[in-house]
C-alpha positions in Angstrom: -39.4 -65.2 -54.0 -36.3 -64.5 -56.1 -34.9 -61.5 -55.6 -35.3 -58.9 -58.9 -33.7 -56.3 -60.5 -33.2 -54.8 -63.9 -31.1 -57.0 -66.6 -29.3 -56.4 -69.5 -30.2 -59.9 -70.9 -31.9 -58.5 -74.3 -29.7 -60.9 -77.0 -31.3 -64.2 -78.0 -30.8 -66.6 -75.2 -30.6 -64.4 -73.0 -26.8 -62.9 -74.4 -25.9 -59.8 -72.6 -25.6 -57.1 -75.0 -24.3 -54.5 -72.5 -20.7 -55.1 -73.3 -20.7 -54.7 -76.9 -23.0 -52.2 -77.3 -20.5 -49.7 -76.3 -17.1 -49.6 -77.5 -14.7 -49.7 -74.6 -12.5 -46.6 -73.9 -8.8 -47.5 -73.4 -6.4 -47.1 -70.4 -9.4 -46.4 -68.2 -8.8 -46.0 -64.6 -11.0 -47.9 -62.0 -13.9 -45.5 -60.2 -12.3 -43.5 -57.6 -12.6 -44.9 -54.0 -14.2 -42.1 -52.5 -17.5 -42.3 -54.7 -20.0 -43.9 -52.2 -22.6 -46.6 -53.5 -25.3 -45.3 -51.1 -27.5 -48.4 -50.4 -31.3 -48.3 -48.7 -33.6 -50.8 -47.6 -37.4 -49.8 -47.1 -38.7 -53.0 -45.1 -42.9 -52.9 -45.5 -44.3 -51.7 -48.5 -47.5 -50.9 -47.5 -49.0 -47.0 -48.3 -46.0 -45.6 -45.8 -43.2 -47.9 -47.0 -44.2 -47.3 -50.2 -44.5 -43.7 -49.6 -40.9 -43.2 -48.2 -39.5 -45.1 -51.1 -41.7 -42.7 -53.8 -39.9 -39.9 -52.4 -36.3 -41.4 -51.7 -35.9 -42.1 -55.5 -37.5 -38.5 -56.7 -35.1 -36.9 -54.4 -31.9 -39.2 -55.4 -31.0 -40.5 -51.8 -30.0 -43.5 -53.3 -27.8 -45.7 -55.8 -29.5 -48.4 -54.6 -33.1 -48.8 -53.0 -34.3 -52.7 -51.5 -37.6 -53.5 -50.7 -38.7 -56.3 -48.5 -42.1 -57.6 -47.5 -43.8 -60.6 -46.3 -46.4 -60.3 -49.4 -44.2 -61.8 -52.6 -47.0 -60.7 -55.3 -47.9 -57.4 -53.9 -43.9 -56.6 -53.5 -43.3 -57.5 -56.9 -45.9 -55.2 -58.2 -44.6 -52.6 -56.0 -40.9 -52.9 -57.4 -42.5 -53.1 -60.9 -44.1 -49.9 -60.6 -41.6 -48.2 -59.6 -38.9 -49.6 -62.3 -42.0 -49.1 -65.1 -41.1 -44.8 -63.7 -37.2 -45.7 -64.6 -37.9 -43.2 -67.6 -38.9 -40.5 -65.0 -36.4 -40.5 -62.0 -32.6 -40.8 -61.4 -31.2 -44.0 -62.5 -31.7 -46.0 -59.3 -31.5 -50.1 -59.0 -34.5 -51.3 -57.3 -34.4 -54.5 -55.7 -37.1 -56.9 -53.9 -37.1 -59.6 -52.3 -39.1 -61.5 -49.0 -35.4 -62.5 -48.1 -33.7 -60.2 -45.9 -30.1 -61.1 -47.4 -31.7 -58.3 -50.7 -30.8 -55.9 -48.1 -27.1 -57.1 -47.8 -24.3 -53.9 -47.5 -27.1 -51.0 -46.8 -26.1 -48.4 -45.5 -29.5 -47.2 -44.1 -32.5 -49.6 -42.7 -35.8 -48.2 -42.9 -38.4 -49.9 -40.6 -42.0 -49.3 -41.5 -43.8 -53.0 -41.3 -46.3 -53.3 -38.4 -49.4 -55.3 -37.6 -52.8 -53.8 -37.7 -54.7 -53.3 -35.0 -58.0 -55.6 -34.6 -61.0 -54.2 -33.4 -61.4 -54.4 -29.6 -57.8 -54.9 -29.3 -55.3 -53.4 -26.5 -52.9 -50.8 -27.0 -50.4 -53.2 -25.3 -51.8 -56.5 -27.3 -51.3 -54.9 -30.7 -47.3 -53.7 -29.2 -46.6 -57.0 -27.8 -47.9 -58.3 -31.3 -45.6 -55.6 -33.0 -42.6 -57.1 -30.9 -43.0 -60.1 -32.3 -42.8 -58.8 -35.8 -39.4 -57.2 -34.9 -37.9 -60.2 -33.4 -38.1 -61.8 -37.4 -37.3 -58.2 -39.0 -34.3 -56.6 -36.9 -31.7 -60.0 -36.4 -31.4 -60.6 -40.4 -31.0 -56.5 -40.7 -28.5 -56.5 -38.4 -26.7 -59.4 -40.1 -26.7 -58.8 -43.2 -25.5 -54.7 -42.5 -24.2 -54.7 -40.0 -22.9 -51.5 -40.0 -26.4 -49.3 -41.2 -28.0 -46.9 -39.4 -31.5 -48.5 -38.3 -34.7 -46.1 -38.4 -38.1 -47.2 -37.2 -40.8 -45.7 -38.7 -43.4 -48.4 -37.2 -46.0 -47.2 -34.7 -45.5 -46.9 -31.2 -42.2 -45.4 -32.9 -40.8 -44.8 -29.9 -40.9 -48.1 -27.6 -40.2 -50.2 -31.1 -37.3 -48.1 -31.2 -36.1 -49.5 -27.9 -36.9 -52.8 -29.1 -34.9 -52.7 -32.1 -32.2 -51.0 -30.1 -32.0 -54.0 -27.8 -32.6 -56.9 -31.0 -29.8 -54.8 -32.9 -27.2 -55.0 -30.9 -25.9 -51.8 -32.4 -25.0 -48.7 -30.6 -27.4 -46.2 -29.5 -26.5 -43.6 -32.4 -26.9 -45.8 -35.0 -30.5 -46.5 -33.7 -33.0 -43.3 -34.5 -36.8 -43.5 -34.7 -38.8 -40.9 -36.6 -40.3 -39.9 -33.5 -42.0 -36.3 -33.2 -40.0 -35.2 -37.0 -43.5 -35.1 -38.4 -45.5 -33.7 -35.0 -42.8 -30.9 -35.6 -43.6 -30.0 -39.1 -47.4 -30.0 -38.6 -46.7 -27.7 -35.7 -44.7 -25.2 -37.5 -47.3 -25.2 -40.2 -50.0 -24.3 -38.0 -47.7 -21.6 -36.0 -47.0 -20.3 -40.2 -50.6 -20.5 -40.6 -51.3 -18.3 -37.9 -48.8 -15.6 -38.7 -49.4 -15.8 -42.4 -45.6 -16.7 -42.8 -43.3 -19.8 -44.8 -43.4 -22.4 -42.1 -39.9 -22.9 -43.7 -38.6 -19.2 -41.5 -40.8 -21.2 -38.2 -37.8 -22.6 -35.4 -40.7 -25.1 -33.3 -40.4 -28.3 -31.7 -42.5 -30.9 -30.5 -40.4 -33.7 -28.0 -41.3 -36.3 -26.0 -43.6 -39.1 -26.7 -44.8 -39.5 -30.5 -47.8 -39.2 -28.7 -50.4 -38.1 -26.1 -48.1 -36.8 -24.0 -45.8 -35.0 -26.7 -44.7 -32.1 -25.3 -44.5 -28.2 -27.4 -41.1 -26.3 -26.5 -43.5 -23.0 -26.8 -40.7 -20.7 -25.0 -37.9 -22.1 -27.4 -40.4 -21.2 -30.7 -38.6 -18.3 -32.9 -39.6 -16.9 -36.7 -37.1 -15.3 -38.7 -34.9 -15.7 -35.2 -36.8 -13.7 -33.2 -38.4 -15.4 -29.9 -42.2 -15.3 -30.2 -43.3 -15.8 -26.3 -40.4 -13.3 -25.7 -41.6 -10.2 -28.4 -44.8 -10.5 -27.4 -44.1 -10.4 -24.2 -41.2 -7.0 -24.7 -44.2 -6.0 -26.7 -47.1 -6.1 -24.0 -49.3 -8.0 -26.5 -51.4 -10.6 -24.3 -52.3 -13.9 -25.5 -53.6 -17.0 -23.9 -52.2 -19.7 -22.5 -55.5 -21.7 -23.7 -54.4 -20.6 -27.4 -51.3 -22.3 -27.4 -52.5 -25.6 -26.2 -55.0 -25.7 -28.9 -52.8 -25.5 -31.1 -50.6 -28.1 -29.5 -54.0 -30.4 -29.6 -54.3 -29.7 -33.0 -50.9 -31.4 -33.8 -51.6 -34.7 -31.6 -55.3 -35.1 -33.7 -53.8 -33.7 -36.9 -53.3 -37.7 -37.8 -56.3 -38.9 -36.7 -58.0 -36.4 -38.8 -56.1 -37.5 -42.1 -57.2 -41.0 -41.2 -60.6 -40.8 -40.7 -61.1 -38.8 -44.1 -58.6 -41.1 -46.0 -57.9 -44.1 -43.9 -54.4 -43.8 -43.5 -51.7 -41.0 -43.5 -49.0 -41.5 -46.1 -47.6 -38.8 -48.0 -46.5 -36.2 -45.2 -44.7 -39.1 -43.3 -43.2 -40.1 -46.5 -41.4 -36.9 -46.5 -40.4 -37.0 -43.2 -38.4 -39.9 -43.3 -36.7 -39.0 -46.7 -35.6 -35.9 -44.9 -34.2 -37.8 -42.0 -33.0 -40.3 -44.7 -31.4 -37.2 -46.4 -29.6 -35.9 -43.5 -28.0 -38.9 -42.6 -26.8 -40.6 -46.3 -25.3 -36.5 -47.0 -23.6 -36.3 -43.9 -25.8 -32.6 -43.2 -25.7 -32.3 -39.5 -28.8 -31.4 -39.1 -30.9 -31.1 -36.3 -34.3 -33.0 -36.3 -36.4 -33.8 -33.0 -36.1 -37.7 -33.2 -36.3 -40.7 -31.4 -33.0 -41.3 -29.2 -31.9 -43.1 -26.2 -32.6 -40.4 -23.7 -31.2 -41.3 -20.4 -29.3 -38.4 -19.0 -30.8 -35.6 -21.0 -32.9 -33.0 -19.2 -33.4 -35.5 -16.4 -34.5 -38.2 -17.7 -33.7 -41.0 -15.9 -35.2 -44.4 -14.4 -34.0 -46.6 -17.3 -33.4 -46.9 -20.5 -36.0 -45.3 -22.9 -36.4 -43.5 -26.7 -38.0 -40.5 -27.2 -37.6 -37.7 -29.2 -35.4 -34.8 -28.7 -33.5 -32.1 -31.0 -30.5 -34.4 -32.6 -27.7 -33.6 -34.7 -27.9 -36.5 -37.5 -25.5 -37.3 -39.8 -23.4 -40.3 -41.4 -22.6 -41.6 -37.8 -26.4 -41.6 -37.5 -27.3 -39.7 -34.1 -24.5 -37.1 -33.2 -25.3 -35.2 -30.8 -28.9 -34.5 -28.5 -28.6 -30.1 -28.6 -29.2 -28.1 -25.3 -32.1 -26.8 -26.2 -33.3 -24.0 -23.0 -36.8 -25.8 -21.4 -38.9 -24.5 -19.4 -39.6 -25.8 -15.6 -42.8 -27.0 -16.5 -41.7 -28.5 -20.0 -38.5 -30.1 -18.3 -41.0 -31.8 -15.8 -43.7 -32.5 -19.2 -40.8 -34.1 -20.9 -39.9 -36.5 -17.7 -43.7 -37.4 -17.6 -43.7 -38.4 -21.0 -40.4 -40.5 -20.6 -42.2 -42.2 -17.2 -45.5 -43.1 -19.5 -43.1 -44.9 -22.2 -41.0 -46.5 -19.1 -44.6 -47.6 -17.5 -45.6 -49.3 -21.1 -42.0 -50.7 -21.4 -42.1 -52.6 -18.0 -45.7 -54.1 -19.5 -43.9 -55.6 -21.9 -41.1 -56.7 -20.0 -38.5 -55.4 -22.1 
């Protein structure tokens, strides 16, 4: 499949009519050198791929947005669509191509293709299966930009995020998964549900595995900057310990509930990456709980593994991991989780 774009091809056999429509203006200068053409490449355009894309062109993250999938017709229709909304959003050129060379120059890589899980199948079949699929996605990506910043979106986020660490080549910062991003704005909803505040005044994160064994930084949790665990506390106001992890339980099955009532989750995802995506392209420093190599932070240690931990992201992709306080027992949570993602690692022999 031929890679497409919008043309200026309207004049009888095919003349291009963009040059004399307009009447030049005289002793122009070129287009400064500091103006950016901010490239992206969503690869899979299924209902996530297809969601991050929605919102990276209603929010104008990009000068240039290339899709690639495996399916020529449906991709097609997809890039269609979207040009059909030209009208509607920022003036964007949308490219799409099964070739990975569409993606060629892009500044940012976004990851969402993955294979389905059959019935019956194991956990590690369906990863090992996923592997597979990266081994024919993550080469060309790196080839072709060489310099991007590569996000995996794809589920298990975090040991595919090792994996395209390891096909990539490229440095650990330029190498982020979406990781707990998501996990960490359903949590803050339900802590702004419970107060009856704007989730956007809730300070919470969720680290760790994207996951089971995800991990809530309850004593770090603040609204409108003032320590929750700790007023209550100043304020002799009990609460259970069983309250908090229910809450915590919610956020692990909040997914599993939008699937089973819709059959996939799309949207909320959608917006996590573009805020990710967002962060990085404007250079905004700031701090998201993502997927990173975590080796050396809060004890992590026994090899190489991604999870996700407060990160400073911006055009250099991951900056900085922040020293966020932890508990003892979320300090030894957090090592458990990294173990479980070592453990399924080693399966893999990667």
């Amino acid at each position: 499949m031929h890679k497409s774009a919008s043309a200026s091809s309207f004049g009888p056999g095919g003349l291009d009519i963009a040059q004399t429509f307009f009447r030049p203006i005289q002793n122009t200068a070129p287009p400064s050198p500091t103006k950016r053409h901010i490239k992206v490449s969503v690869i899979g355009t299924g209902n996530v791929g297809m969601a991050i894309a929605q919102t990276i062109l209603t929010q104008d993250l990009a000068d240039e947005l290339a899709l690639v999938d495996a399916k020529p017709e449906k991709l097609r229709g997809e890039m269609l669509d979207l040009q059909h909304a030209a009208a509607f959003l920022p003036r964007t050129k949308i490219l799409a191509s099964t070739d990975y060379s569409v993606t060629v120059h892009s500044d940012l890589c976004i990851v969402t293709a993955g294979a389905r899980q059959i019935p019956g199948e194991s956990r590690l079949n369906l990863l090992q299966r996923n592997v597979s699929l990266f081994q024919r996605i993550v080469p060309p990506l790196a080839k072709y930009s060489p310099d991007c910043i590569l996000m995996v979106v794809s589920n298990p986020v975090d040991v595919l995020t090792y994996v395209a660490w390891k096909l990539s080549g490229f440095p650990s910062n330029r190498v982020v998964g979406s990781g707990t991003n998501l996990d960490s704005s359903r949590f803050r909803f339900l802590i702004a549900d419970h107060l009856d505040v704007n989730a956007q005044d809730v300070q919470a994160y969720i680290v760790g595995e994207h996951g089971d064994s995800s991990v809530a930084l309850w004593s770090s949790i603040s609204v409108g900057g003032v320590p929750i665990l700790s007023f209550l506390e100043n304020q002799q106001i009990a609460y259970e310990k069983e309250t908090l992890e229910n809450i915590h339980k919610a956020v692990v099955e909040s997914a599993y509930e939008v699937i089973s009532l819709k059959g996939y989750t799309s949207w909320a995802i959608g917006y996590s990456a573009a805020n990710l995506a967002r962060s990085i392209l404007r250079d905004q420093r700031k701090i998201h709980p993502v997927s990173v190599l975590a080796r050396g932070f809060y004890g992590v240690d026994g090899g190489d593994v991604f999870l996700s931990l407060p990160a400073q992201l911006g055009r250099g992709g991951v900056l900085g991991v922040t020293n966020v306080h932890l508990t003892d027992e979320e300090a030894q949570r957090l090592r458990d989780s990294a173990k479980t993602l070592l453990e399924l690692q080693s399966q893999l022999g990667i």
